[in-house]
N, C-alpha and C positions, 0 to 999 in steps of 0.2 A: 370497854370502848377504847377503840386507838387512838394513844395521846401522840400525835406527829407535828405538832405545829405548839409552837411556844409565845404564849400571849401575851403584847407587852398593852401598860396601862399608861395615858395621856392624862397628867395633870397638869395646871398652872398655877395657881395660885390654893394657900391653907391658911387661912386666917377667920376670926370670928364675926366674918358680917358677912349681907346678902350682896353678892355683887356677880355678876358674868365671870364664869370661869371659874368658880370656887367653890372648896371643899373646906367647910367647918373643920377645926381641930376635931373637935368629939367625932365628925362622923368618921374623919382622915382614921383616929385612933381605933376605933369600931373596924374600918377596913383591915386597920395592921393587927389588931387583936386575934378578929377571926383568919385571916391568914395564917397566922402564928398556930392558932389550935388546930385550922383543918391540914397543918402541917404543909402549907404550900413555901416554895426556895425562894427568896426573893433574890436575883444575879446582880449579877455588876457584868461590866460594858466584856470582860472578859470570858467570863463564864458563861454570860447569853451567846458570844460567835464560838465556843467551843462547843457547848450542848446543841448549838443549829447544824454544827456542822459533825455533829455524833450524836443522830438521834437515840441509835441504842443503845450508850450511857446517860441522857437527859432524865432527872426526876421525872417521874410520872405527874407532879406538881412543881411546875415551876412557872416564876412570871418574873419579868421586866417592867419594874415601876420608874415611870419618867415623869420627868416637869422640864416645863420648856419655858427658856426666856432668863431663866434666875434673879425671879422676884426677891426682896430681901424677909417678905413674910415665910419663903422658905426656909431661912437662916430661923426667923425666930420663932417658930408654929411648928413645920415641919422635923426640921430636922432633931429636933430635944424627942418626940416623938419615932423617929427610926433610930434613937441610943435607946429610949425606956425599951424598944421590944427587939431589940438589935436586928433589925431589918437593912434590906439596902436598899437605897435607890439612885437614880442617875439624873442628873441638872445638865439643860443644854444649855448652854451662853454664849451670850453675844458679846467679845472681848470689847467692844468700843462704851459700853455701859458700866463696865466695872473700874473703879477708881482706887486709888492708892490711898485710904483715907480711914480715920478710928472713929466708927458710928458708936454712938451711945445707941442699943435698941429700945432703953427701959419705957421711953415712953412713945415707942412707935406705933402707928394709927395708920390701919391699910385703908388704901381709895381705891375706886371704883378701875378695871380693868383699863379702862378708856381714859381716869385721870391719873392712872399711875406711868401708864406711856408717855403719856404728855410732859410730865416731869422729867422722865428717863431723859428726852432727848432737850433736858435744860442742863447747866450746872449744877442742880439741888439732885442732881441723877440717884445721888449716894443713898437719896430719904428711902427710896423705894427699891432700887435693886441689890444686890449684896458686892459689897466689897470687896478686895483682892483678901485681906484679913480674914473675912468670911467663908471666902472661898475654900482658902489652904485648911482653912481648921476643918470643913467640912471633909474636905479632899484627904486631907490626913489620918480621919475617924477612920477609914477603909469601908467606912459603910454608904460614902457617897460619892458617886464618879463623875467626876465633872469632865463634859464631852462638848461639842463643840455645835455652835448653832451662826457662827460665821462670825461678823464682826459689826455689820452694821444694820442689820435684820433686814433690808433691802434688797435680798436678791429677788422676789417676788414680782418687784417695782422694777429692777431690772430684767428681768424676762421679758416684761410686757415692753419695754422699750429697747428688746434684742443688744443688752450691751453686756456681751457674753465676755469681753476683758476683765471687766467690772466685778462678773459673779467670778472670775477664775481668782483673782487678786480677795477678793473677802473669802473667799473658801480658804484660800492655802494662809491670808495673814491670821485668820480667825486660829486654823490650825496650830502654827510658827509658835503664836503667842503662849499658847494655852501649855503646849509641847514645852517652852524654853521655862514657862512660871510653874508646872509642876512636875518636871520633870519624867514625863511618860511618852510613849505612842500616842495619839487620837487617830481612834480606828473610828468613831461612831458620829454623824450629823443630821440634825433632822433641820428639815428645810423651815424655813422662817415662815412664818404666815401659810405651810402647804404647798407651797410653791414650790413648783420642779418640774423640767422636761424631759423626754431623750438625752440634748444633748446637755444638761446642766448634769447628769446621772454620768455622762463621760469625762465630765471635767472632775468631778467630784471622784470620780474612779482611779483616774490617772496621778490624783493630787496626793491619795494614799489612803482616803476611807473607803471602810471596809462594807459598814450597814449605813444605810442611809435610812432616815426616818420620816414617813410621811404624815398626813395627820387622816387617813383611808380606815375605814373596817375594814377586818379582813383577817385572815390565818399567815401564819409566817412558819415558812420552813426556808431550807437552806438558798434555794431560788428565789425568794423574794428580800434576799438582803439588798439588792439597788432599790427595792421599794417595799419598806416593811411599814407593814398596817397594826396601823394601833388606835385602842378601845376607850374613846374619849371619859373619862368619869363622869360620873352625877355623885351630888349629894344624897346618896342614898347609903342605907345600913352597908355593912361589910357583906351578908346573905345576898343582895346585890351584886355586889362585886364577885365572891367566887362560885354564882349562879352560872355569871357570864366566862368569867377565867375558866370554868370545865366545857362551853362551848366554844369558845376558843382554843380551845387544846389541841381541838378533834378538826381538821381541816373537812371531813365530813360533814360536822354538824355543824360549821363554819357555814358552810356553802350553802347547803339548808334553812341557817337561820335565815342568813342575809337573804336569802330568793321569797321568804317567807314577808321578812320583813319590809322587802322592799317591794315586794308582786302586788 
């Protein structure tokens, strides 16, 4: 089968309770387990725009694992998890969430999707998202790429009320910031809430990213870096997960599922 298309995966939160958007530790580790044995690459923000853009050097197995938002149950679930099985993944953030501040995690307690925002955009912001401390030690492991999801998760809110200044200024501060605190490029942004048009795709082009990330099914090759589709998880076993990463692989059997799935 032709692998032409490189699969990337949508999480948001890993923590040990039932809530929207989550992926139990055991199952998270089940994912990276069987990845690890069926031998699939996990990339960084790097090595995904190089293999898109040379498919006939790209592993025959390879995926892009994301999480969007930078929940701080990433920091403390997640990421001890991709050091046990030296995995990579990539965290999109939203630099106006992240604070200057020394969390204790030992006795952190995740809340539900919907009351961990709500916190976010209080002062207690710290309890729930990951700190700038958090961040760099992640960022520094090289096993996790922190890429950029803007600054004040509102550009979605700004579409709808056409105030294209607005998104141009949180694209490029979200960028500035993240560029000046860890010293690298940000080539890579996935839109806040799925939100993104035409012309937010030209702002975001001209600003200097590279892949822009949606939250679409779908196959990704080198043409769909202004709009790359990715495979939201379930809490389901790892068998699960690289069921669907070998149908994603194949922009064939892409096209296929989805007409299947969706007809």
């Amino acid at each position: 089968m032709l692998h032409n298309s490189i699969p990337v995966v949508m999480y948001h939160h890993v923590a040990p309770t039932d809530r929207e958007l989550n992926v139990h530790p055991e199952i998270f580790e089940d994912h990276l387990r069987v990845l690890s044995r069926k031998g699939w690459k996990t990339l960084t923000g790097s090595e995904f725009l190089y293999f898109i853009r040379n498919q006939n050097e790209s592993p025959k197995k390879c995926v892009l694992l994301t999480f969007d938002d930078g929940f701080a149950d990433n920091y403390v679930y997640m990421y001890p998890l991709l050091k046990k099985y030296d995995l990579k993944g990539m965290i999109f953030v939203a630099t106006s969430f992240i604070e200057e501040v020394d969390m204790k995690r030992d006795k952190f307690v995740p809340l539900s999707h919907n009351d961990a925002w709500r916190l976010a955009f209080t002062e207690r912001r710290s309890e729930v998202m990951c700190t700038w401390k958090e961040i760099m030690e992640m960022e520094q492991s090289g096993l996790v790429d922190i890429q950029s999801h803007g600054v004040t998760h509102k550009v979605s809110d700004y579409i709808e009320e056409e105030k294209y200044p607005e998104i141009r200024e949180d694209l490029a501060a979200g960028k500035k910031v993240l560029e000046e605190r860890l010293s690298k490029k940000i080539l890579h942004l996935a839109w806040p809430s799925g939100g993104f048009n035409d012309r937010t795709i030209g702002i975001a082009r001209e600003l200097g990213y590279e892949a822009l990330y949606t939250t679409e099914r779908g196959c990704n090759t080198e043409k769909d870096l202004k709009a790359l589709n990715r495979l939201p998880v379930r809490s389901k076993k790892g068998r699960w997960l690289t069921k669907n990463l070998a149908i994603y692989s194949s922009v064939l059997l892409t096209r296929l599922y989805l007409a299947v799935r969706t007809g």
